[in-house]
C-alpha positions in Angstrom: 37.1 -61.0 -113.8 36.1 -59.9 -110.8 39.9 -58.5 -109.7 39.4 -56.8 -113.1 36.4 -55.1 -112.6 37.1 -53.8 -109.1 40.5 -52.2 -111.0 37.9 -50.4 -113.9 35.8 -48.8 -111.0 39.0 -47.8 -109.1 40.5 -45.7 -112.2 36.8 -44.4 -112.4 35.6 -43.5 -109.1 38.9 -43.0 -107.1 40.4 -45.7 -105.3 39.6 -44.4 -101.7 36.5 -44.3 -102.9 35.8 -47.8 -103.8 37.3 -49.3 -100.6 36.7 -52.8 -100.4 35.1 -54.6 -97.5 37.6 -56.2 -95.8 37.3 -59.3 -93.5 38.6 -59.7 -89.8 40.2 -63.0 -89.0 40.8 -64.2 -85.2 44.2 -66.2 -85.6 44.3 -68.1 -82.3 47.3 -69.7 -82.8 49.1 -66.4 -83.6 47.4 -63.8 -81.1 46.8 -61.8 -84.1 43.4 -60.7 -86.2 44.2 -60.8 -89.4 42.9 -57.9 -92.1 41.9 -59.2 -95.6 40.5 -57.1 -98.7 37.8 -59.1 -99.9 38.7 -58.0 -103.7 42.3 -59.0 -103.7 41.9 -61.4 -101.6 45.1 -60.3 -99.4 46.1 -60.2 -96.1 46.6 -56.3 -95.6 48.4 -56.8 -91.7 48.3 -58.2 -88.6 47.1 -57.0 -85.4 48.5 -57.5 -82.4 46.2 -58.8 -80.1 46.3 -60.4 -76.0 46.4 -64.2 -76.3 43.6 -66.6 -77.8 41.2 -64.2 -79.5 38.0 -66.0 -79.5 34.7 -63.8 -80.6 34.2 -61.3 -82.9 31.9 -58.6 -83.4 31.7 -56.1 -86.3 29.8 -52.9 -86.1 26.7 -52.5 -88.5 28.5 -49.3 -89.7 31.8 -51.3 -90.0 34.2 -48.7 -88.0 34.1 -51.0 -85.3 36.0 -54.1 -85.0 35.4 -56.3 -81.1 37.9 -59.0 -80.3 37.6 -61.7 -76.8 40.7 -62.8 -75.8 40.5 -65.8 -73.9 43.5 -66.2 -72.5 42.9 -62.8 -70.8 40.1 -60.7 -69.4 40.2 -57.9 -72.2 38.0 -57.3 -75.3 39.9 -55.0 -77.9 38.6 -52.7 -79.6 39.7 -52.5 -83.2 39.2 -48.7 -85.5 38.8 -50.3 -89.2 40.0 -47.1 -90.6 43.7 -47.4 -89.0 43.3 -51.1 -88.4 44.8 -50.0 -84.6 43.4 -51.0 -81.2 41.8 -48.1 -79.5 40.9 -49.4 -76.2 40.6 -52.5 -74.5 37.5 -53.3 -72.1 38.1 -55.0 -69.3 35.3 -58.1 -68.7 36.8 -61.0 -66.8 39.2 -64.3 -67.0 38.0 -66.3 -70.4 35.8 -64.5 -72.4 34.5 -66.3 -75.5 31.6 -65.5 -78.0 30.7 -61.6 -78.8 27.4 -60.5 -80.3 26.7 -56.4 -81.5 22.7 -55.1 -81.7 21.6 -54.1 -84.8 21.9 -50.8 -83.9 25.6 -51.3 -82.8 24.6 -49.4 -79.4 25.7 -52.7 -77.1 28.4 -55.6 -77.4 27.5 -58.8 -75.6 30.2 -60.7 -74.7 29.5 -64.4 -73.0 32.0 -64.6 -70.2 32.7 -67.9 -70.0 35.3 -68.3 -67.0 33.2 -65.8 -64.7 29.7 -67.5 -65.6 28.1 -64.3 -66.7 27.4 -62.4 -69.8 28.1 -58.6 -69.9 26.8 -56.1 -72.0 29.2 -53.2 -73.2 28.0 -49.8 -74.2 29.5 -48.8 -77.1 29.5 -44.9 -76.0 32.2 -45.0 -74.2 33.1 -48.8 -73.5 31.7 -49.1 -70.4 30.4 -52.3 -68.4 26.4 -51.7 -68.8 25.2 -54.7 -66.8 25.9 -58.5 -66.3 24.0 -61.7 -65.9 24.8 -64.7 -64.4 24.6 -67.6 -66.9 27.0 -70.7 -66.2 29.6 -71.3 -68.7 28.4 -68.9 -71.5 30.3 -69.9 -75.0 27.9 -68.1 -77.5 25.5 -65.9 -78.1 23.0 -64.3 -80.7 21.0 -61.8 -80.5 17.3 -61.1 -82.4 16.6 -59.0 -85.1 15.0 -56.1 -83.1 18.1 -55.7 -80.8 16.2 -56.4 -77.7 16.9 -60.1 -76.7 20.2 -62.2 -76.4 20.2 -66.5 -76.6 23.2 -67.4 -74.7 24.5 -70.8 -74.7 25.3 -72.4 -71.7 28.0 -74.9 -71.2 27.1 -75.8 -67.7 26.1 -78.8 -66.8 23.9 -80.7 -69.5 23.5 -77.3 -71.2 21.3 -74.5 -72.2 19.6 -71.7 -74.0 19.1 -69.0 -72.0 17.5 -65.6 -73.1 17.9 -62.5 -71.6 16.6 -59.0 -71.5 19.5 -56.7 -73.8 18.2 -53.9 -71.6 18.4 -54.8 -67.9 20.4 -58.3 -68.6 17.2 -59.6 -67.0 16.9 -63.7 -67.3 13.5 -64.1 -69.6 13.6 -67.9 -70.6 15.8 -70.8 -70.0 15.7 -74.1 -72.2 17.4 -76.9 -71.1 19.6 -79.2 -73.3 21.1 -82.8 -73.3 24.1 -81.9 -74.8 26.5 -78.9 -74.4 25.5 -75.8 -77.4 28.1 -74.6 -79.3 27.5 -72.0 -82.0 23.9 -70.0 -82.7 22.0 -67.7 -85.2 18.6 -66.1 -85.2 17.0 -65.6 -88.7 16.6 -61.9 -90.2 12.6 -62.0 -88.9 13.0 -63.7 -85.3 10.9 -66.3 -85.9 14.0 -69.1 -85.8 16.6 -70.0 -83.7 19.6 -72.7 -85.4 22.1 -74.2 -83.0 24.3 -76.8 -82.8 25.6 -79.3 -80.1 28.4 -81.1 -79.1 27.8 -84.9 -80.5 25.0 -84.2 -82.4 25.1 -84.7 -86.1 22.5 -82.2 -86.8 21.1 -78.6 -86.7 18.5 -77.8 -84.3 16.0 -75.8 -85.0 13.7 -73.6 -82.6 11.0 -71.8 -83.6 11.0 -69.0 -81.0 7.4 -68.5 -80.5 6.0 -72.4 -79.6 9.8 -73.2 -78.5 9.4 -76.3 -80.4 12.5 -77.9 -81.9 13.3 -80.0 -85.1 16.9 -81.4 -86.6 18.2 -80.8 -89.7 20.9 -84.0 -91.2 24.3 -82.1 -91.3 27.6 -83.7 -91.8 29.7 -84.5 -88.5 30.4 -82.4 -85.8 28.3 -79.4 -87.0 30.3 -76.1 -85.9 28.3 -72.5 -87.1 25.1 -72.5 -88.5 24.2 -68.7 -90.0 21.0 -68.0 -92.5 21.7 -66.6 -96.0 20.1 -63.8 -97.0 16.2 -63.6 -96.4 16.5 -66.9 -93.8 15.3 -69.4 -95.9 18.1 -70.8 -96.4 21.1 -71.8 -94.2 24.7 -73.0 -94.2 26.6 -74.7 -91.5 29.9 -76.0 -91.5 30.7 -79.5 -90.7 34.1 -80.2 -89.0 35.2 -83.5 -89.2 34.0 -84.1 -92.5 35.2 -80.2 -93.7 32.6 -79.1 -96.1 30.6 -76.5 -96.0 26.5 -77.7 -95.5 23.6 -76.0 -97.3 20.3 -76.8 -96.2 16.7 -75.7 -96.9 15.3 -74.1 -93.3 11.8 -74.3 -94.2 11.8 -78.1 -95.0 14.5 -79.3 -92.9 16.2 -80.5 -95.7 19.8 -80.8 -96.8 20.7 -79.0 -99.8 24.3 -80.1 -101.2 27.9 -79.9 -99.4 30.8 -78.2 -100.4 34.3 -79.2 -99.9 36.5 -76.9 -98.0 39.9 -76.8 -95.9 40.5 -78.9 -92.8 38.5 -78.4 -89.1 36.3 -75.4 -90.5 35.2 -73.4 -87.7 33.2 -70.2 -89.1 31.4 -68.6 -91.7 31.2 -64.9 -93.1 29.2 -63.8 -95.7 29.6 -61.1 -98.0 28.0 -60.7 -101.4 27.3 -64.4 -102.9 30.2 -65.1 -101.2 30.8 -67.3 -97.7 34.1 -67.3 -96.1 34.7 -70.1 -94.2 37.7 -70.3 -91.8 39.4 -73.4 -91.4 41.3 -74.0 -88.0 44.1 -76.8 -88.9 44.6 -76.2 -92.3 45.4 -72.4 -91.7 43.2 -70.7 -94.2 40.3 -69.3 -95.5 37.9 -71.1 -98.3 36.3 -68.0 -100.7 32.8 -70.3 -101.7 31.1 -69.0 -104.4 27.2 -69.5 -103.2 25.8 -69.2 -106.8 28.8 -71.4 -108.4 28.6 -73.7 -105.7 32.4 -74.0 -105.2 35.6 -73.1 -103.7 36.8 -69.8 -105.6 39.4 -69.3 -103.6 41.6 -70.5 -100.6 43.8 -67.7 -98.7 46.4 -68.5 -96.3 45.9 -66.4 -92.9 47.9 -68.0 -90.1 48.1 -69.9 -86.9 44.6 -71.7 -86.5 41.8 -69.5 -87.8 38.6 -69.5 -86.0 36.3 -66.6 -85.9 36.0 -64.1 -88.9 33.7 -61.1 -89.4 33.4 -58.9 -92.6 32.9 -55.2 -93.2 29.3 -54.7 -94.6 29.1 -53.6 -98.2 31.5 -51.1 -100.0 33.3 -49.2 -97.5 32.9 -45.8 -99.1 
């Protein structure tokens, strides 16, 4: 039906017209991001990338695709419009997690073999400023563009938040166990995380820096809010399902079957994409039928995905 539909609007409006969002795949095993159309559900091509691409960060205008590589000291910079790498930015051995502002002015990029984060201005893909933070993996920034959480690796671990303007260190929360992937809710007011051994989503409201657990299934990978925020998904590895839980009450939801080791979730529509690293695919899950729609084969151990917002006109 929905393949259907998109071919009506195509003979109506023009097919350039009605581009389809398409998603952008890190393939780690194949040192390639993979392009999908969302509609047909696809891969369009490959892209060539240095080895282990590990974050991604799409532009809020979409034009803009950021790729880590960390078995190098590059990110790439991806046009969406020739699906071509335009220039490659130069930030240190091991780079990991990438976050974009809202208003797509500055790419953060967690530099995890050279214990600092970096900002990149998107002007002209310069180095802005760096901060040292010990063994940065992730990061997420809040809804106003003017703070980063990083997660830090070293040690026990930590949350550490930092000034998107100067890179200036503004708060640093310690943590018993190492975090792995993070997400601030569309009005600031809540921080989700997970952590290595630890069966649960933390919770942090940002303004008392008080935390709480939500039950997820084992190993809980990337946690992202749906929507208006109240409520979330998270994927759980070992178990592979897909975790829906209520943020306001703490409360799980349901689970949702998906492929093997999922690592990431993108969202688009009523749709979550969820990328699963050993069983080489993507899961399409319908968020209003609460299933698997549709599973699409993308290569080499998937990890990170993001997807073009809207209809690319």
């Amino acid at each position: 039906m929905q393949l259907l539909l998109g071919a009506l609007l195509a003979l109506v409006f023009g097919t350039q017209a009605m581009a389809a969002p398409k998603a952008y795949v890190g393939v780690f095993g194949d040192n390639t991001v993979a392009v999908v159309d969302t509609v047909s559900r696809q891969v369009l091509r490959s892209i060539e990338v240095p080895a282990g691409p590990h974050g991604l960060a799409i532009a809020p205008d979409g034009r803009r695709v950021y790729v880590s590589s960390d078995g190098d000291a590059v990110v790439s910079v991806i046009d969406t419009q020739s699906d071509e790498i335009v220039d490659t930015v130069d930030v240190g051995q091991t780079p990991h997690g990438l976050a974009i502002t809202p208003d797509g002015s500055r790419v953060l990029v967690a530099g995890f073999g050279t214990d600092r984060v970096l900002a990149i201005d998107t002007r002209n893909d310069q180095i802005a400023w760096q901060a040292n933070v010990g063994r940065p993996h992730n990061l997420a920034i809040t809804p106003d563009g003017t703070k980063v959480y990083a997660g830090s690796q070293a040690g026990t671990g930590a949350l550490v938040m930092l000034d998107i303007a100067s890179g200036g260190e503004l708060s640093r929360l310690p943590l018993e166990h190492a975090p792995r992937a993070l997400n601030v809710s569309p009005d600031g007011s809540t921080l989700l995380y997970t952590l290595s051994n630890v069966d649960a989503v933390q919770v942090l409201d940002t303004t008392s820096n008080q935390v709480s657990e939500i039950p997820s299934g084992a190993s809980p990978h990337h946690p992202v809010f749906v929507s208006d925020g109240a409520t979330g998904l998270v994927v759980s590895q070992t178990p592979g399902t897909l975790d829906a839980f209520d943020v306001g009450t703490r409360s799980p939801i349901e689970s949702i079957k998906v492929g093997t080791m999922p690592h990431w979730i993108g969202l688009t529509g009523h749709e979550a994409w969820v990328t699963n690293e050993t069983s080489n695919d993507i899961s399409v899950v319908d968020l209003v039928q609460h299933s698997v729609v549709a599973t699409i084969p993308v290569g080499n151990a998937p990890r990170k995905i993001v997807v073009q917002p809207g209809d690319m006109r």
